[in-house]
N, C-alpha and C positions, 0 to 999 in steps of 0.2 A: 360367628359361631365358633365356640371353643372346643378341640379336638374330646376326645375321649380319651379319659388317662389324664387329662389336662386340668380338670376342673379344679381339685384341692388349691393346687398349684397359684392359679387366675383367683379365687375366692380368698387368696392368702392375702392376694399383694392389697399393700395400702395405699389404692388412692379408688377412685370413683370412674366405675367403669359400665359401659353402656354393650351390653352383648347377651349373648342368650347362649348358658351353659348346655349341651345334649349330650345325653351318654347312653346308647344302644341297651334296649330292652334284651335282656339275654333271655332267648327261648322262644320269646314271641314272634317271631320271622318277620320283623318290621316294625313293630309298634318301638315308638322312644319315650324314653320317661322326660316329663316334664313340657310333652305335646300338648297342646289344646286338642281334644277329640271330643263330639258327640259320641253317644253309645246308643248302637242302635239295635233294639228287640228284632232280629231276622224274621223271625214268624207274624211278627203281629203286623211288623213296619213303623212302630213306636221308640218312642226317643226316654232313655233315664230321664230321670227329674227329679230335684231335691225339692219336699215340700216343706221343710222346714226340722228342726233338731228333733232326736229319737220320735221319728217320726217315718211310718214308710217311705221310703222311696216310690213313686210311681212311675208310666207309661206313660206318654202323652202326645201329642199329635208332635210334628219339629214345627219350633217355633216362629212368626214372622222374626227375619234379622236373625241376631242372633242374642239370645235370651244366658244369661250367665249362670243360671240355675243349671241348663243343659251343657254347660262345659267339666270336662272332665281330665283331669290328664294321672300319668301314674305315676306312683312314689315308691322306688328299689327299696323294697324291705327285706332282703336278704336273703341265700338261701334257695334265689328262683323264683323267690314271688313277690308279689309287688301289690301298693295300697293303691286303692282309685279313691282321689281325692278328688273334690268339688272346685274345679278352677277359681273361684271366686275367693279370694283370699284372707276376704274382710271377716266370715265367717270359719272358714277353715273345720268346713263340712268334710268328713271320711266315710263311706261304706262300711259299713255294721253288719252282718249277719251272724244269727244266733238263732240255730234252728230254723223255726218255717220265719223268722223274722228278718227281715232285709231294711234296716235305717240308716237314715243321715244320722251323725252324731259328733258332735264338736270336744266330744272328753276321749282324746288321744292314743289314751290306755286300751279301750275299743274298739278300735281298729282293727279291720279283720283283714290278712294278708291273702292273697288269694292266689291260686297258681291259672296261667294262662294260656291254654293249650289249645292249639288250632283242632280244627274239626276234622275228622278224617277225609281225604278226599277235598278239599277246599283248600283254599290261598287267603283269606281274609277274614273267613267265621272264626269266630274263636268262644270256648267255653271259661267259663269261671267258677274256679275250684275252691271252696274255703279250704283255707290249710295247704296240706300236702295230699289230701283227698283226691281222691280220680274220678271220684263217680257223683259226686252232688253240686252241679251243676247251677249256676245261680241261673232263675227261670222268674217270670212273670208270672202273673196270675194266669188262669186254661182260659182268658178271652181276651179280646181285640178291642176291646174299645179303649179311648183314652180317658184318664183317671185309673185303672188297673194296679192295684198296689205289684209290687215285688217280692219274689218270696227267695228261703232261699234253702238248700237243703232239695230240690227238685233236678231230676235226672233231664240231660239234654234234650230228650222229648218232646218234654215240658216247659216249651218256648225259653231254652236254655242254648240257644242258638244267638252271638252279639256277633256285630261289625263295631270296630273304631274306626266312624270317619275323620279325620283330622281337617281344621279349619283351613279354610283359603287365608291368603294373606289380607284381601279384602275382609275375609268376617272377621280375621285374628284383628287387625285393626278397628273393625267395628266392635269387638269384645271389648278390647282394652278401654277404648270411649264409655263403654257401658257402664266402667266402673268409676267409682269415684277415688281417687289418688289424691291423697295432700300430700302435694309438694313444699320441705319445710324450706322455712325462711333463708331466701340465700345459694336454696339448691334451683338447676336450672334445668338438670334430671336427674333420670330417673334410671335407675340399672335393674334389670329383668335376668331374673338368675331361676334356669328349671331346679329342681330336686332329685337327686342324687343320692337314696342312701339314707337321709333324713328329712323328717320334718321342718315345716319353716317356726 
């Protein structure tokens, strides 16, 4: 685990290094950029879910194991706020919202930064601001079941209430399994570097 302040530094040197960059979410009183986290709807009890490019994000039950669609961690955009990107890298899914629209979307430029602000009164709810916004809340749809698109533009109310739970070491290793890695010819691994500030 490479300190914080440290990373530029570690990412410079040339040779092939096996470690996992973390550097402290400022603001969010615990969340780390570059964490594997589920996100969980607090009101409904339902899990994010990428269903595919410019395409809603939905709600949906938590997955058996752990399902890659439902990982998420966040990327320091500057400023105080930060992008929730779709852990699964093959795609290189971001969070969209644009008015009542809340999508996966894989075109970069799109990417909607978001401020993350604890809930009053709580240690682990947190809301989700587009922008520097205080008051429009990224919320699900007004019900509970799963498939519930996401909206976004929705006051805290309005199941705009999230937890980031962060993976065990067991599902963080069951994730990594889940995906597919080609390893090139000759390499023997594989170096896991979070996000810091930029896109991969």
């Amino acid at each position: 685990c490479v300190p914080s302040g440290y990373a530029a530094a570690y990412q410079a040197a040339n040779q092939w290094k096996d470690f996992l960059i973390v550097e402290g979410a400022g603001g969010t009183e615990g969340l780390l950029t570059g964490k594997n986290y589920r996100v969980k709807n607090v009101t409904t009890g339902l899990y994010l879910q990428v269903e595919g490019n410019n395409t809603n994000m939905k709600l949906q039950n938590k997955a058996e194991g752990v399902e890659p669609t439902q990982v998420f961690h966040l990327v320091d955009a500057g400023e105080g706020m930060y992008n929730i990107k779709a852990a699964d890298s093959d795609n290189n899914y971001y969070a969209h919202a644009s008015g009542w629209n809340f999508n996966a979307t894989t075109y970069a430029a799109n990417k909607t930064p978001f401020t993350i602000a604890l809930v009053e009164g709580e240690t682990v709810v947190y809301t989700l601001h587009q922008g520097v916004s205080t008051y429009t809340g990224m919320a699900g749809a007004d019900v509970s079941e799963a498939g519930a698109a996401i909206y976004g533009n929705k006051g805290v109310d309005n199941n705009g209430k999230w937890a980031f739970e962060p993976l065990t070491a067991e599902e963080h290793a069951a994730y990594v399994a889940a995906l597919t890695i080609a390893i090139p010819e000759g390499v023997t691994s594989i170096g896991y570097y979070a996000f810091s500030g930029r896109s991969s």
